[in-house]
Backbone bond lengths (Angstrom), bond angles and torsions (degrees), N, CA, C in turn:
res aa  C-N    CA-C-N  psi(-1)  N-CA   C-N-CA  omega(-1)  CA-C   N-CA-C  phi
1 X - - - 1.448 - - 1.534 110.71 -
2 X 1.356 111.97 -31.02 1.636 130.43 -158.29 2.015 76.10 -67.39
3 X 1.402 92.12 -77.08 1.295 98.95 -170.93 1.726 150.59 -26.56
4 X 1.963 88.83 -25.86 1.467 107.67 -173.85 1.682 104.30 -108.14
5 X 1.618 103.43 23.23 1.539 110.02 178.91 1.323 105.02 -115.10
6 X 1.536 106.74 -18.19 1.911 110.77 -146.68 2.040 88.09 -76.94
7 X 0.894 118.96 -3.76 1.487 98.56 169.70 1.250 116.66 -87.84
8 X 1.103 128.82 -50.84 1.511 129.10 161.23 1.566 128.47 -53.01
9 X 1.880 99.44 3.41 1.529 90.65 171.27 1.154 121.32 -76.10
10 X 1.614 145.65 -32.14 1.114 165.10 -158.37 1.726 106.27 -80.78
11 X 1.352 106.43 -37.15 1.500 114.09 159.03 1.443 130.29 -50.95
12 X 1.893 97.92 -55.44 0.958 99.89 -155.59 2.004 107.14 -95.38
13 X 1.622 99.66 -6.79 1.266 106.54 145.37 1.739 142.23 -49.42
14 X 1.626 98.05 -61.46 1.093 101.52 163.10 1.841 130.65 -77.68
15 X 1.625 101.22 5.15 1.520 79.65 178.85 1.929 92.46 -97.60
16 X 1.476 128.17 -32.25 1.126 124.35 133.92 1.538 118.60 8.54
17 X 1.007 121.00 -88.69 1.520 142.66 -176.52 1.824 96.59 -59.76
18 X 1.046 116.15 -64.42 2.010 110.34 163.13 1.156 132.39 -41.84
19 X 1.166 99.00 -33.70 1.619 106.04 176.76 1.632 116.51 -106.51
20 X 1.649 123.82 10.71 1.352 131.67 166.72 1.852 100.69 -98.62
21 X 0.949 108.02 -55.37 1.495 106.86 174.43 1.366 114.44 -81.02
22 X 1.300 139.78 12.87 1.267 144.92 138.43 1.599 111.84 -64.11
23 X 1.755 113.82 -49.95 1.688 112.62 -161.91 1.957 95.80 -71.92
24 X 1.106 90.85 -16.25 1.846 95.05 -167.81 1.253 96.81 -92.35
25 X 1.597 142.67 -5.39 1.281 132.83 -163.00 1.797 85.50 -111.31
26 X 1.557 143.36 -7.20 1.132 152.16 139.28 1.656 125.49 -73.31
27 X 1.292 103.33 -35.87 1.538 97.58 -162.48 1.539 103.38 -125.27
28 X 1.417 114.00 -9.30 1.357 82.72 -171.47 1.502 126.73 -87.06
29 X 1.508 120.22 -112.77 1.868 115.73 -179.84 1.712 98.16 -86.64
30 X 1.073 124.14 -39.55 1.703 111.30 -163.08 1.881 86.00 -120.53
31 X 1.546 123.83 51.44 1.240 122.61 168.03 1.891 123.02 -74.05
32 X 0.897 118.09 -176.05 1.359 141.59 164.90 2.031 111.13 -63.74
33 X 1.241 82.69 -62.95 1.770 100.41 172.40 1.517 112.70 -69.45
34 X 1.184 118.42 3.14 1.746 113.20 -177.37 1.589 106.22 -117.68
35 X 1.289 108.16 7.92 1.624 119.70 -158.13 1.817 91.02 -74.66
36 X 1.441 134.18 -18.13 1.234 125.78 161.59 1.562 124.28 -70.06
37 X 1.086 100.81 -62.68 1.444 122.24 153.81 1.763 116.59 -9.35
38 X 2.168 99.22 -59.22 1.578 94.29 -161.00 1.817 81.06 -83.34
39 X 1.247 148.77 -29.98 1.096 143.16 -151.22 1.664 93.38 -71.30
40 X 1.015 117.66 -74.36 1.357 144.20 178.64 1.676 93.25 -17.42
41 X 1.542 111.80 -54.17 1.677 112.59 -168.00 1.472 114.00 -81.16
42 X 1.786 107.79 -38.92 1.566 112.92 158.07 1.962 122.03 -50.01
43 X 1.108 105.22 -35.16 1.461 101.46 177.54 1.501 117.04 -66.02
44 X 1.704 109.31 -46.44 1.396 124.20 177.73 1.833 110.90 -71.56
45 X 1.034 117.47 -4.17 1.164 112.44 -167.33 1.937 103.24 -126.78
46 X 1.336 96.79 -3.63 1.860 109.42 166.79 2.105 99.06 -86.65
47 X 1.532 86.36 -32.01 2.008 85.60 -163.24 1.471 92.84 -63.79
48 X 1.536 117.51 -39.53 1.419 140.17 -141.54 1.652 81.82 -74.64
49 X 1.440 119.66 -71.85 1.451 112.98 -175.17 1.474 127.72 -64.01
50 X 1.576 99.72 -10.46 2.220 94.58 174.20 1.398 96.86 -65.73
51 X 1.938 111.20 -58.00 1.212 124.78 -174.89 1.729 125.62 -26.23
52 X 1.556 108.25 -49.14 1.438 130.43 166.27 1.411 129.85 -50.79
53 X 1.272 97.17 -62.88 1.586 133.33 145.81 1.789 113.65 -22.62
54 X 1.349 104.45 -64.25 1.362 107.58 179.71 2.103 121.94 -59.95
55 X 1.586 78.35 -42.52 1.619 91.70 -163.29 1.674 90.83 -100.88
56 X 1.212 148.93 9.01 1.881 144.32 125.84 1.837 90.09 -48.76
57 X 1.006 133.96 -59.86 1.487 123.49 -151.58 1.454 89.02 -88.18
58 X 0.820 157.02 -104.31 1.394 149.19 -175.73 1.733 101.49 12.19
59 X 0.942 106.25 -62.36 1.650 123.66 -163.24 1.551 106.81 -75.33
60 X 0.973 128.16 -42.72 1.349 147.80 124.53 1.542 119.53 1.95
61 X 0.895 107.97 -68.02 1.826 145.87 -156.74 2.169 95.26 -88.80
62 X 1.513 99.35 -44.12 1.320 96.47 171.72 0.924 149.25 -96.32
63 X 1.849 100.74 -25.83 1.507 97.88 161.86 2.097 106.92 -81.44
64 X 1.095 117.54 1.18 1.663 108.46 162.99 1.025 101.85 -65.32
65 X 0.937 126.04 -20.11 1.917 121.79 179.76 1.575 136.56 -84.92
66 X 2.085 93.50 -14.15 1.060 111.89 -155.08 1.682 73.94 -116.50
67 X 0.956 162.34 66.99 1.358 167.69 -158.90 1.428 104.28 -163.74
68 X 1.344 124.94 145.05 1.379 147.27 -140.67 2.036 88.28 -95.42
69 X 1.357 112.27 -32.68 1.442 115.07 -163.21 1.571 87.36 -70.88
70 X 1.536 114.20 -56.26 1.538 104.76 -172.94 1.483 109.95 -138.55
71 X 1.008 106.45 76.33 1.833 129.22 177.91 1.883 108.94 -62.06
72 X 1.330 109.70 116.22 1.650 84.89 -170.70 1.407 79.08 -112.33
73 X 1.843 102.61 159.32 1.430 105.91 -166.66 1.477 109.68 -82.54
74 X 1.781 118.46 -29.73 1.287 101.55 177.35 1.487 126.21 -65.58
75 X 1.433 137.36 -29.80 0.828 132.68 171.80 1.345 120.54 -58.59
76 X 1.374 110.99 -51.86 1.758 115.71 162.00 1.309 112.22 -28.03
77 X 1.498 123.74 -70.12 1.070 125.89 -173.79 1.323 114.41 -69.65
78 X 1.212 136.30 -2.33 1.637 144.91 -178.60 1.673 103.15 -73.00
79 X 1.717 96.79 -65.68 0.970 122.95 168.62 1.539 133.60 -47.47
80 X 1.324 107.92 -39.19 1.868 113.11 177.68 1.631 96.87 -84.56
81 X 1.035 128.02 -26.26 1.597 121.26 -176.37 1.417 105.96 -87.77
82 X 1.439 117.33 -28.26 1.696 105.18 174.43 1.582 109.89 -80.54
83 X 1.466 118.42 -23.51 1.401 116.72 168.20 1.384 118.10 -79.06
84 X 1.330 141.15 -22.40 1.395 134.83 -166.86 1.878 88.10 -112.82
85 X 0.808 130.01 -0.29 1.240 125.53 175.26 2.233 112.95 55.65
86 X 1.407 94.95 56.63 1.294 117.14 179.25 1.242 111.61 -108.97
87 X 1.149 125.75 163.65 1.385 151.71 170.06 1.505 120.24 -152.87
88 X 1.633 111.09 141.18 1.511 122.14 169.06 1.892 88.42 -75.35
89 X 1.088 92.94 157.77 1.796 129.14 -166.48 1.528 86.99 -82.91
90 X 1.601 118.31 -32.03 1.798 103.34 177.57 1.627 116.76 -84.50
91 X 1.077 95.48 -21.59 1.712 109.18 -168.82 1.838 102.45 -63.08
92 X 1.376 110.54 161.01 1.545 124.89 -169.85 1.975 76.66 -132.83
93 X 1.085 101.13 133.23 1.583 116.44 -167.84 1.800 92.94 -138.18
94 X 1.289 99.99 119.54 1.749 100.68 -175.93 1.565 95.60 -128.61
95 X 1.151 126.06 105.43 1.468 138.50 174.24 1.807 117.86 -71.32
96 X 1.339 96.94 118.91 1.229 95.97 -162.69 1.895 111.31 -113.89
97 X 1.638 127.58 133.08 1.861 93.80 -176.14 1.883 94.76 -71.76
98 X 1.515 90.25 165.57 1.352 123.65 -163.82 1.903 90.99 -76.29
């Protein structure tokens, strides 16, 4: 019986093998069926980089300020009192987590 199959094994191997990398060319990590999925992570990960984007230039924008060419004093002083953990005696200081 073995014998009057063994030609069709090579067939039925390789259609085997067609139809495993077919279910994975639908379902698996970079499938057909996940095409919401990668959109879904591209959208969150475009907001993710404006977001970054915004606050690099911010940061940007402040230490140019914090530079010897044009040092502005309020920020200096913004800055040395949020690092030494000081306050003027008039100031209302409301600590917030980061």
């Amino acid at each position: 019986m073995l014998a009057h199959l063994r030609p069709y094994l090579s067939t039925a191997a390789l259609a085997l093998l067609i139809f495993y990398f077919g279910v994975h060319a639908f379902t698996g990590e970079g499938g057909l069926l996940r095409s919401d999925f990668r959109d879904a992570t591209l959208v969150a990960k475009t907001q993710e980089l404006a977001q970054l984007a915004k606050e690099r230039q911010d940061l940007e924008v402040r230490a140019r300020l914090l530079r010897d060419t044009s040092l502005s004093a309020d920020l200096l002083e913004e800055r040395s009192r949020s690092l030494l953990g000081f306050a003027d005696p008039r100031d209302y200081v409301i600590r917030m987590k980061p």
